[in-house]
PLY file of the C-alpha trace (Angstrom):
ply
format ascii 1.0
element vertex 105
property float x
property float y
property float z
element edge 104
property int vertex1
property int vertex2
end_header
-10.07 0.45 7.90
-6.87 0.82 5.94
-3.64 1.25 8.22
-1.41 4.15 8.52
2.10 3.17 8.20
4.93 5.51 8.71
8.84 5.46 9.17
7.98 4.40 13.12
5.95 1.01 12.51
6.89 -0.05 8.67
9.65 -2.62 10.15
7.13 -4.36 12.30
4.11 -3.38 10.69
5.50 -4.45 7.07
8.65 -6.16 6.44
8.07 -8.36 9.68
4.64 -9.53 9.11
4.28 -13.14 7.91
1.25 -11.53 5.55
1.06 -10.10 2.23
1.11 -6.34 2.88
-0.47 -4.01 0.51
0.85 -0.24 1.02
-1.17 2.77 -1.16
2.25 5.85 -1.01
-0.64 8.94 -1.21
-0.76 12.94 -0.69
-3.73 14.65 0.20
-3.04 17.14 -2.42
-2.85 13.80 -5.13
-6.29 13.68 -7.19
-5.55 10.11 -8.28
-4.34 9.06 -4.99
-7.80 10.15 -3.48
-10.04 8.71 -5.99
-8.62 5.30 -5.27
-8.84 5.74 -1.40
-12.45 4.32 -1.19
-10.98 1.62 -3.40
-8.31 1.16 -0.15
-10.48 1.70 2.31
-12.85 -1.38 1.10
-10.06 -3.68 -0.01
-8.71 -3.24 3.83
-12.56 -4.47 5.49
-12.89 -7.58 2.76
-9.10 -8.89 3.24
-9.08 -8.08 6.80
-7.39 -10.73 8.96
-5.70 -11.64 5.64
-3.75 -9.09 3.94
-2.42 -6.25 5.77
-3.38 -2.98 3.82
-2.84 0.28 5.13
-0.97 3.73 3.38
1.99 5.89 3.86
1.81 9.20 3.39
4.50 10.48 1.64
4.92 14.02 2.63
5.29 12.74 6.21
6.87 9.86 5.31
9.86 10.63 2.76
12.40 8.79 4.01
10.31 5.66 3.11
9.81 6.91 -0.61
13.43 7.34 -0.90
13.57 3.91 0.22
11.66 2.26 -1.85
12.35 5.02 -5.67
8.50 6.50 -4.97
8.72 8.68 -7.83
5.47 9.18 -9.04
1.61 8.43 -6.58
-0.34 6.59 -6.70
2.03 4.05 -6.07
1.15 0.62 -4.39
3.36 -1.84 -3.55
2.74 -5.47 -2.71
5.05 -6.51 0.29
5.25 -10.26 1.16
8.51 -11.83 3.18
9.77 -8.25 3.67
10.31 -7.78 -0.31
8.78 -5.77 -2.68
6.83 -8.92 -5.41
4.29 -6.22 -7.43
4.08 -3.01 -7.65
1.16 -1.17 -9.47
1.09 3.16 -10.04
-1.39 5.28 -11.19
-4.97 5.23 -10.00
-6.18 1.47 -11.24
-9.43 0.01 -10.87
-10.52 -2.45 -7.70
-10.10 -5.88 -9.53
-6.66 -4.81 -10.81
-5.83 -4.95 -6.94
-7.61 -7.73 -6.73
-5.83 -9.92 -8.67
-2.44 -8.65 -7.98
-3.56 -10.13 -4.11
-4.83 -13.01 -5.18
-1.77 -14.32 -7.09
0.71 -13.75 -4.28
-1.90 -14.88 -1.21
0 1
1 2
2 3
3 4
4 5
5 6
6 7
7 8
8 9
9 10
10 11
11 12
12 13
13 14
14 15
15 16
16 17
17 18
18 19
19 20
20 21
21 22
22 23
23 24
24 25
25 26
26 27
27 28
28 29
29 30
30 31
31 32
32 33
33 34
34 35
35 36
36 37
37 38
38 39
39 40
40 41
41 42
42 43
43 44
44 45
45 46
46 47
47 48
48 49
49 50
50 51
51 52
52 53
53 54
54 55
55 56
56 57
57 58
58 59
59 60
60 61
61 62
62 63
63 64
64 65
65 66
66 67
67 68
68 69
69 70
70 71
71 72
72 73
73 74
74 75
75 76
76 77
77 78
78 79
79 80
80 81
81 82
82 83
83 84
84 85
85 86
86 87
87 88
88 89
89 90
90 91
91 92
92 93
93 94
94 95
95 96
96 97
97 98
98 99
99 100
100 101
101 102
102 103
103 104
């Protein structure tokens, strides 16, 4: 299962993990941002142990949008050595995550 991040466990959860983090910024009220939730949910069970995938929510989250110029959702960003490497926004289909994992695994 997909991770919640928020402003409380992004540090250690995130920027200090020695894995390549995938983070889905979502709103329940977000069409796109729930159609690729199942998408989320089963990249989280097949990279488990590998990539750390999880979502911040940013309604309750803002501070962590302003952070990192969320400025339209979906947006995801790919997090390795605590620094933003890819970034994808807009609902996108599975293999586009895919292959933005595999070139930075």
């Amino acid at each position: 299962m997909a991770k919640e991040f928020n402003d409380a466990n992004f540090q250690t959860e995130v920027l200090d993990s020695d894995k390549l983090s995938v983070i889905d910024f979502w709103a329940e009220w977000c069409g796109p941002c729930r159609a690729i939730g199942p998408v989320v949910e089963e990249l989280s069970k097949e990279w488990e142990g590998k990539v750390n995938i999880g979502k911040v929510n940013v309604d309750h989250n803002p501070q962590l949008s302003m952070n990192y110029g969320i400025t339209s959702i979906p947006a995801i960003l790919f997090i390795k050595g605590g620094v933003v490497v890819d970034k994808l926004v807009g609902a996108q289909p599975k293999n586009s995550f895919v292959k933005k994992i595999e070139s930075h695994i």
